[in-house]
N, C-alpha and C positions, 0 to 999 in steps of 0.2 A: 290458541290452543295447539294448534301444530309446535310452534317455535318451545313450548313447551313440551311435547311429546320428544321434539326430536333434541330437546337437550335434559330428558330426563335417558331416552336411547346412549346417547352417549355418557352418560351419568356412568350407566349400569354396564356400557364397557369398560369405563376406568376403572368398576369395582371389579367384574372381572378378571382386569387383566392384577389387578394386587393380590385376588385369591389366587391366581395361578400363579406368580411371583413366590405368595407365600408356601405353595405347593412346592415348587424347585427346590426353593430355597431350604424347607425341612428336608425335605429329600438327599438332598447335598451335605447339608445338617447331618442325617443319621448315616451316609455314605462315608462323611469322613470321620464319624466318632466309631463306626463299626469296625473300620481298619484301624484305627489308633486301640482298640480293646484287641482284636487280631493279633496287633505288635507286642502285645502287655507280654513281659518274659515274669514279670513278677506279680505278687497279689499286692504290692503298693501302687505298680505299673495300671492295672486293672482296674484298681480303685482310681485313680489319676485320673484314667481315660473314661472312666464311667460318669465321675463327678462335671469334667468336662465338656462331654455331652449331654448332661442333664441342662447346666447352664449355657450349650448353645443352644440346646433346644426352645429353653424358657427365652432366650434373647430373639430368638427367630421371630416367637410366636406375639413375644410383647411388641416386636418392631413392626410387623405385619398385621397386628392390630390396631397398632395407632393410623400407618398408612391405611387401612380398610377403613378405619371411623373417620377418616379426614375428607376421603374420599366422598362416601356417605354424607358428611354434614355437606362437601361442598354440593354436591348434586342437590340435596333438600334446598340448599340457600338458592340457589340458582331456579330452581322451580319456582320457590316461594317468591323469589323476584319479578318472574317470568309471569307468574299469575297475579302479581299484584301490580306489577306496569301496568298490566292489560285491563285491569277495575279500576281505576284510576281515572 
């Protein structure tokens, strides 16, 4: 039960550290779609930069979702391993 406690512990800092990943990474995301809308001289400029940030945003969020659920499945298999060596 230990070896299972201490690799569901580290499970849940590899999830951590993806939600803080995907923290930065939106962040950076809306830092640099906020200056490209700044730069807009024109309302096509404005629209360009708007549209483009909408799709890095959805691209951040869908990439940092697969990484957070991959994460998650691997910590569940890893458990469910951990507790079923051990009844065995």
């Amino acid at each position: 039960m230990i070896q299972t406690g201490v690799k569901l512990a580290d499970g849940f800092q590899a999830i951590m550290r993806e939600w803080a990943d995907y923290t930065r990474d939106a962040m950076q995301c809306n830092i640099d779609g906020l200056n490209s809308i700044m730069r807009a001289r024109t309302p096509q400029d404005l629209m360009t930069a708007q549209r483009e940030l909408m799709n890095a945003e959805v691209r951040v969020m869908l990439n940092s979702g697969v990484r957070i659920s991959e994460a998650t499945l691997r910590v569940a298999s890893d458990a469910v391993q951990s507790i079923g060596g051990r009844t065995t």
